[in-house]
BAZA-144693 format. One record per atom (N, C-alpha, C): residue in one letter; x, y, z. Coordinates in steps of 0.02 Angstrom, whole numbers, plus 50000, padded with zeros to 5 digits. Layout:
BEGIN
AXYZ/...
//
This chain:
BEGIN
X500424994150000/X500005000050000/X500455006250000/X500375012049959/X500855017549941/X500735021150014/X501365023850047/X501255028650081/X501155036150065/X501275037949983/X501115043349977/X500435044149921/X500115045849921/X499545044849904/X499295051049865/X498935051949836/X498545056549767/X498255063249839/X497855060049889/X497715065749920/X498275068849960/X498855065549982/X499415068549998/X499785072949941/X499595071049891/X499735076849838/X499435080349831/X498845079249815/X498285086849847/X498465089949873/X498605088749956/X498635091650000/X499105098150007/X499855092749977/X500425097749973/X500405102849913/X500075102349852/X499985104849810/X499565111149823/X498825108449869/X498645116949889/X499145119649948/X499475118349969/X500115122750009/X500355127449968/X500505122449892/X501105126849853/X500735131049817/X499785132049841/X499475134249765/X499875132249687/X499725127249694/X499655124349640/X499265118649628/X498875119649552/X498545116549523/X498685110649490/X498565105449513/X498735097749442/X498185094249412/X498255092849377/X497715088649334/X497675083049369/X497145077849341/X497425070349369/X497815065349354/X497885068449305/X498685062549291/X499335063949309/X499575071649325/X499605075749379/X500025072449426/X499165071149474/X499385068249536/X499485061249543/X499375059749499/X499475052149491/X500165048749480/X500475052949431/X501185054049418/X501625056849497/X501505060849503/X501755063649549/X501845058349619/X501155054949629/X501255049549704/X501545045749680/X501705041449639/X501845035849579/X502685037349619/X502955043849572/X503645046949584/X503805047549663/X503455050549688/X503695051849757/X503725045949809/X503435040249814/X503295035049822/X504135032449803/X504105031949746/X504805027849737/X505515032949750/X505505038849779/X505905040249788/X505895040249878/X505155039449897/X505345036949987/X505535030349992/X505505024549925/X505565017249943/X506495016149948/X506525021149901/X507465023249880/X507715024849945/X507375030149964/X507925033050053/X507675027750092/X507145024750105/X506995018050120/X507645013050117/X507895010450079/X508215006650032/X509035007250073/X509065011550085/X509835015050110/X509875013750194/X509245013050218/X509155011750292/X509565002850295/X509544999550241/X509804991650229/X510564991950211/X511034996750213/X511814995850184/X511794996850271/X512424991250257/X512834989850340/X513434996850330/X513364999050368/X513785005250382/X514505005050439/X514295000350468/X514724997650542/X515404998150509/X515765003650570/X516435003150515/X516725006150463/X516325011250440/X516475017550396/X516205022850439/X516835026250434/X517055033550473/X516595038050423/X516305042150473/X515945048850433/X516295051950415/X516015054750338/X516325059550306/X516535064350329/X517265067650321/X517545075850359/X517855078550308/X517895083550285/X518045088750247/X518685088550252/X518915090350315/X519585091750358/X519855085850367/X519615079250336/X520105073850381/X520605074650351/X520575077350278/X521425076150252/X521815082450252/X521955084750296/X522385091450295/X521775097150285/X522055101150251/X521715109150241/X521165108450172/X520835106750191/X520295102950127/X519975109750098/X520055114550114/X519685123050105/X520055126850107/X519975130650027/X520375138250061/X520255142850079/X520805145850093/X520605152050128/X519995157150078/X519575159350114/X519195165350086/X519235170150107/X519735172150042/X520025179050032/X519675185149988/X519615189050001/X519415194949938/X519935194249880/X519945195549827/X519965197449742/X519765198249696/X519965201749632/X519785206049605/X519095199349565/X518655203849558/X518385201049520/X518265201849440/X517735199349387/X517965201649299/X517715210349301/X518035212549252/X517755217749240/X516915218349233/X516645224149199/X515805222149211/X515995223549129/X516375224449105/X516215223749008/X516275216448986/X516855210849017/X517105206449017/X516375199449047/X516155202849122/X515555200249128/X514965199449097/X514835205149070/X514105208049042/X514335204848952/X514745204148926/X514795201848853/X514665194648827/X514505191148874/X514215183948817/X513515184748839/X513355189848890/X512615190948884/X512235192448852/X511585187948815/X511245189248758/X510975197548760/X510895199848824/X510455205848834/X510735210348870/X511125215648875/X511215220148924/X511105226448901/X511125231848951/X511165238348942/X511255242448994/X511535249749009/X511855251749052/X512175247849097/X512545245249090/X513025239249140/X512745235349180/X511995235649157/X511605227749187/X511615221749132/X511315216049172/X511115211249127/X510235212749109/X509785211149066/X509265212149048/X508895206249031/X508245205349070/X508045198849083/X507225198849074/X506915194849015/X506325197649020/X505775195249076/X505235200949075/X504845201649126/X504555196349141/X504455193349188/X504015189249215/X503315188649256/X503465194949285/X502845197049317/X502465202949295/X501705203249296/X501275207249235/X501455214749275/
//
């Protein structure tokens, strides 16, 4: 029996205001379902014995964050399909 279910998509869907059709949500529990059976799935690898991951275990794994120069804004702004006055130009999205 799926634990995630068409009205659990509903549900979260009016959270996000958003609208789905029914195939939609059908797709959607279908998908989400097999991606809780997957993290599911990972609860079964024997772990006993592997050290958690550390950044730092091998020496200085990070560098320093330093200030420098960054590109110019002609150098930046030039493979951009759209600019003007030293912005980038992006069309509107909202009415």
């Amino acid at each position: 029996m799926p634990r995630i279910t068409e009205d659990s998509v509903d549900a979260v869907a009016r959270l996000a205001r958003l609208s789905l059709t029914p195939d939609e949500r059908t797709r959607f529990a279908r998908e989400l379902e097999a991606i809780v059976a997957w993290a599911d799935s990972l609860q079964a690898l024997d772990i006993d014995g592997v050290p958690p991951l550390r950044l730092d275990a091998g020496g200085d794994a990070l560098r320093e964050d330093t200030p420098r120069e960054g590109l110019p804004r002609e150098q930046a702004l030039d493979p951009a399909p759209d600019h003007a006055e030293g912005l980038f130009r992006v069309p509107r999205i909202l009415p």
